[in-house]
N, C-alpha and C positions, 0 to 999 in steps of 0.2 A: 493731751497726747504726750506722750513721752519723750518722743523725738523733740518738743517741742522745749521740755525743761532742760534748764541751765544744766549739764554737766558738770557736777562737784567731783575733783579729782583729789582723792587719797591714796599716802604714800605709805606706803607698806614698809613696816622695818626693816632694817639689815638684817636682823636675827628672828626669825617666829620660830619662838621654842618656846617650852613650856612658860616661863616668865611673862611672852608675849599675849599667849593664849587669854587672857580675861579681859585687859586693856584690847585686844581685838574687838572680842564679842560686844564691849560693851560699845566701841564707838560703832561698829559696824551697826549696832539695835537702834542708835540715835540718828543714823542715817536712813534707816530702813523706809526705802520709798521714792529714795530721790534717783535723780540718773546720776551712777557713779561710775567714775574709771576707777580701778586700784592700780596703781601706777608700782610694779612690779620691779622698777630698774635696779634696786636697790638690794635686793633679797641677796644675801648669801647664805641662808640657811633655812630651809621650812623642814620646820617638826608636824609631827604628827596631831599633834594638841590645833595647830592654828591650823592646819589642813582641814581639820573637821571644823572650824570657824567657818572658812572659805567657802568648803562645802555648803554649811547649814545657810550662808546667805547668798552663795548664787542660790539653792532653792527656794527661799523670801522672795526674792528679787523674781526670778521667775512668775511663781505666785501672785506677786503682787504687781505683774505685771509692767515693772519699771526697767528700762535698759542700766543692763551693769556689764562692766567691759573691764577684761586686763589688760593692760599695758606694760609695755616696757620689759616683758617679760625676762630673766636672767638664763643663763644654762643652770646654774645653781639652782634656783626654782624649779624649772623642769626634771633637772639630777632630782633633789626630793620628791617630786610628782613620782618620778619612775622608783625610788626605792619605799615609795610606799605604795608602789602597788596601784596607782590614779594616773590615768591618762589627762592630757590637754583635756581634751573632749568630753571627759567624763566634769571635772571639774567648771568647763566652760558651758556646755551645754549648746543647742542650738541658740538660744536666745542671748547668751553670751560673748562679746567678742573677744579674741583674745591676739595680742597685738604681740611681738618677740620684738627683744632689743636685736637690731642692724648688728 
C-alpha cells in the first residue's frame, strides 16, 4: 500500500531552467514508483523545460498509483506556475499533495 512506503524526499533545485531539465527527468525515472515529496522550498526559478518534467511525473506517479507530494512550495514556484499558464492544481492533481512554504 502506498501509504505504507517510506516517503523518499527530493529537493528540487534553486534554478529549473533549461540546464536543469535532463538531470530532472533522469532522477525523477530512477525514482518512479516510490512515495515521494519534491520538497519545493528552494525553487527561485522554474522554466518551462522542468514544468513539463513535473508535469510528465506527477502523471507516472498517478498512473502508477504511488503518492507523490510537493512541499515547501516558494511564491517563486507558483510566479512560474502562473507565467506559464499551470495552475497548483493542474500540476498537482487530486492525488497529489501540495504543501506552500509558511
Amino acid at each position: 500500500m502506498a501509504s505504507e512506503q517510506t516517503q523518499l524526499i527530493f529537493e528540487l533545485p534553486a534554478v529549473l531552467d533549461l540546464k536543469a531539465a535532463p538531470p530532472l527527468a533522469e532522477r525523477l525515472r530512477a525514482l518512479r514508483g516510490a512515495a515521494l515529496t519534491l520538497d519545493a522550498g528552494r525553487v527561485e526559478w522554474l522554466g518551462g523545460q522542468c514544468l513539463q518534467v513535473l508535469l510528465a511525473a506527477a502523471q507516472s506517479w498517478r498512473a502508477d498509483g504511488a503518492a507523490l507530494r510537493l512541499a515547501g512550495v516558494t511564491a517563486e514556484f507558483c510566479d512560474g506556475l502562473k507565467r506559464l499558464g499551470v495552475t497548483p492544481a493542474e500540476l498537482s492533481g487530486a492525488e497529489m499533495e501540495m504543501e506552500m512554504e509558511p
